[in-house]
C-alpha positions as CSV (number, residue, x, y, z in Angstrom):
1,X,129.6,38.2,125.2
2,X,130.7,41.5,126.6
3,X,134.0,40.8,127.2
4,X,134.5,39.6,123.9
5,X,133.3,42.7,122.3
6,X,134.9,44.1,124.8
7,X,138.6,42.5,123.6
8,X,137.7,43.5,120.2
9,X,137.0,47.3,120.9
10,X,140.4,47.1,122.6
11,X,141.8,45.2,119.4
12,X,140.8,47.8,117.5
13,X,141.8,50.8,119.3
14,X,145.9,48.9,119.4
15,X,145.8,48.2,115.9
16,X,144.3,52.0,115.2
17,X,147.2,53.5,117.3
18,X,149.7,51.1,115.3
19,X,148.3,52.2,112.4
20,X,149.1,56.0,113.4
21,X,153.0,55.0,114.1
22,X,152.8,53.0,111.4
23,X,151.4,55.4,108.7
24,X,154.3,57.7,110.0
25,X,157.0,55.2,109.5
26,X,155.7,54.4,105.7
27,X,155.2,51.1,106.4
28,X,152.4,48.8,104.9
29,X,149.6,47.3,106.9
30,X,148.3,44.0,106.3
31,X,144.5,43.1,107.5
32,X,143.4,39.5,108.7
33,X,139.7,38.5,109.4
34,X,140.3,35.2,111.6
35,X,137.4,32.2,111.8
36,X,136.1,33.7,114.9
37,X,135.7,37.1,113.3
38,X,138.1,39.2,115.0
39,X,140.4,41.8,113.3
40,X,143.8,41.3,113.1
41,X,146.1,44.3,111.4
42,X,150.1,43.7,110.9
43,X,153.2,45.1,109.3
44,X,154.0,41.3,108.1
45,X,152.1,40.0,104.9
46,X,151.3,36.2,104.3
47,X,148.6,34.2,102.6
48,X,145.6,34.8,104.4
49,X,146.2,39.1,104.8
50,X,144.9,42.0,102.5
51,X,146.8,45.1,102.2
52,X,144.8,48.2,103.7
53,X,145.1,51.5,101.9
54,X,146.0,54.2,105.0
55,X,145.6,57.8,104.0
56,X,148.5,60.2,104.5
57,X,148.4,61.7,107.9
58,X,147.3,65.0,107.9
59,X,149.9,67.5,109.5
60,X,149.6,71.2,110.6
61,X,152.7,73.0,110.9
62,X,152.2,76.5,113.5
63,X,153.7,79.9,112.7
64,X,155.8,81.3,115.2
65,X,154.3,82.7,117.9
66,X,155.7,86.4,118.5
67,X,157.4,87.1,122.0
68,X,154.6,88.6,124.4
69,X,153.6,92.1,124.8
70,X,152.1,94.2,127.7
71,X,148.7,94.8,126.7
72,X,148.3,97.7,124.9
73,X,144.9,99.9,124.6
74,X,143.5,100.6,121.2
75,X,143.7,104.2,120.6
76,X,140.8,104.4,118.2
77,X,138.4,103.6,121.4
78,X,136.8,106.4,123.4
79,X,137.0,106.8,126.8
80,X,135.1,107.8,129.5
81,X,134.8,111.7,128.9
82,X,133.7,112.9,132.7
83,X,136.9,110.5,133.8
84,X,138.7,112.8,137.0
85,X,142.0,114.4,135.6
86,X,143.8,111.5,135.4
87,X,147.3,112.6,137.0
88,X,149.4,110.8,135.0
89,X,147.0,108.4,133.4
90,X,146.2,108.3,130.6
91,X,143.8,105.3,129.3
92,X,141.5,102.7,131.9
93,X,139.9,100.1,129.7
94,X,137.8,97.2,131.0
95,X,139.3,94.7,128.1
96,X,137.1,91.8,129.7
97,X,133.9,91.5,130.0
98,X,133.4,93.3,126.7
99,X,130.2,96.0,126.5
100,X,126.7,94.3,126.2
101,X,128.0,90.7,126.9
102,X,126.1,88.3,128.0
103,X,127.3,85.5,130.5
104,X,126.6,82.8,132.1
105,X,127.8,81.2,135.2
106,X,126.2,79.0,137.3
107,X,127.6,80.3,141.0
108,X,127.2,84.0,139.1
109,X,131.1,84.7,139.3
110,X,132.7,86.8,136.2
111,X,136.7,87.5,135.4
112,X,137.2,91.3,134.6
113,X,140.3,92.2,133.0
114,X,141.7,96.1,132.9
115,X,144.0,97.7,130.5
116,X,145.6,100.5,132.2
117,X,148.1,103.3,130.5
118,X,150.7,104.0,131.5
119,X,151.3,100.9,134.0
120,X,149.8,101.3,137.3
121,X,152.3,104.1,139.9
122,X,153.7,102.5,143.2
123,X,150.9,102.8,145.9
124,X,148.1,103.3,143.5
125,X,145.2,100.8,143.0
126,X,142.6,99.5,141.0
127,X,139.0,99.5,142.1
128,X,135.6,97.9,140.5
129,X,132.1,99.3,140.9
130,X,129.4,97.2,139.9
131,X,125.9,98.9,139.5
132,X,127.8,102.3,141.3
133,X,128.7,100.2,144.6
134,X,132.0,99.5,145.1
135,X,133.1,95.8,145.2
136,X,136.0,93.9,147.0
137,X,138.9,95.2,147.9
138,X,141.1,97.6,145.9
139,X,144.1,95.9,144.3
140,X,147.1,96.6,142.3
141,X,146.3,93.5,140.0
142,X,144.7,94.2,136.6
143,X,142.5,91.0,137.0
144,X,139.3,90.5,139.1
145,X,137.2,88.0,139.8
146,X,134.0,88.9,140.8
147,X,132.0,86.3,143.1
148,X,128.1,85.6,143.4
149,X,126.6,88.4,141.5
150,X,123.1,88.1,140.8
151,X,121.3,87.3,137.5
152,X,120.3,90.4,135.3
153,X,122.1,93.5,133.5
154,X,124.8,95.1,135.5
155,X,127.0,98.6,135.1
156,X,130.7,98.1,135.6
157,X,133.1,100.2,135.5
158,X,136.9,100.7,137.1
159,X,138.9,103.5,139.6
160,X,142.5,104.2,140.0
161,X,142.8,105.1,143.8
162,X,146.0,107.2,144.5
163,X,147.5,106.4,148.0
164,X,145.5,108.9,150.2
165,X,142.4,107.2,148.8
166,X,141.4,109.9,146.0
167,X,140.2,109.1,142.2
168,X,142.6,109.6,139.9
169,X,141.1,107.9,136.8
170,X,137.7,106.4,135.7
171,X,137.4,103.5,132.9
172,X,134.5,104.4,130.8
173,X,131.4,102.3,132.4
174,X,130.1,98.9,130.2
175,X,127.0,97.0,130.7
176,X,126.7,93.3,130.5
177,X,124.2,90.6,130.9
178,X,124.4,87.7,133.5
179,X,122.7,84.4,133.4
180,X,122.0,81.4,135.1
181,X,122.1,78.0,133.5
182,X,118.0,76.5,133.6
183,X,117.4,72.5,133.7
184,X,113.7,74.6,132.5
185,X,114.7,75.6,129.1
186,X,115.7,73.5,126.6
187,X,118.8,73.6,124.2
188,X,118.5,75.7,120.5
């Protein structure tokens, strides 16, 4: 019995995907219910078929999708007024995870992006500080991954390091929210 139901389930899903070439091709479809019960669907017609209305496919056609950009800081947002003198810089944004977010990952592990105006000098780096301790190494990449942090509200907030080590810019600091997944509380 299985395996029957099982042929016609498989029936189905050919003459479905037929269909879809089908409907795009403008052909008709013809339906046939044999003796046992099964399904049969066809382009031919003959005695014993039934045409089957199909409705027009729908279609989506995409606009264009503009060449990409360096990513660009809003000007209209404020930044971190006790920032060091920046020495060239002029913006550090943390673009990602946004203020007051809340997240949550399992292993406790969240992707921080940085803006950074103008782009990052030769031998300068970026540094993270979570809750005021610094974390990981400093980098000149303006995506981190941060790795096992623990559940609960946490400060961030982001350094350029010039080559002998000094400050040279702050990001303004953001607070977010992480949480762990519970098997203990149920689904809204």
């Amino acid at each position: 019995m299985k395996n029957g139901l099982m042929y016609q389930i498989l029936g189905l899903s050919l003459a479905l995907s037929l269909l879809t070439e089908t409907v795009v091709a403008k052909d008709k479809i013809y339906k046939r219910v044999n003796e046992d019960g099964s399904i049969e669907f066809t382009d031919q017609p003959s005695n014993d078929t039934s045409a089957v209305e199909v409705a027009p496919t729908q279609t989506f056609t995409a606009p264009a999708t503009p060449p990409p950009t360096k990513t660009t800081i809003d000007q209209s947002t404020d930044v971190d007024t006790e920032a060091k003198p920046s020495l060239g810089y002029s913006q550090l944004k943390i673009l990602s995870p946004s203020n007051e977010a809340n997240i949550t990952s399992s292993p406790g592990n969240v992707n921080v992006s940085l803006a950074i105006q103008p782009s990052l000098r030769d031998g300068d780096q970026l540094q993270l500080l979570v809750d005021n301790l610094i974390v990981g190494e400093a980098q000149a990449s303006l995506q981190f991954n941060l790795q096992h942090l623990s559940p609960g509200a946490h400060s961030l907030h982001a350094q350029v390091i010039g080559k002998q080590g000094e400050v040279l810019h702050s990001s303004a600091p953001i607070r977010f929210y992480l949480h762990r997944p519970s098997l203990l509380r149920s689904p809204r």
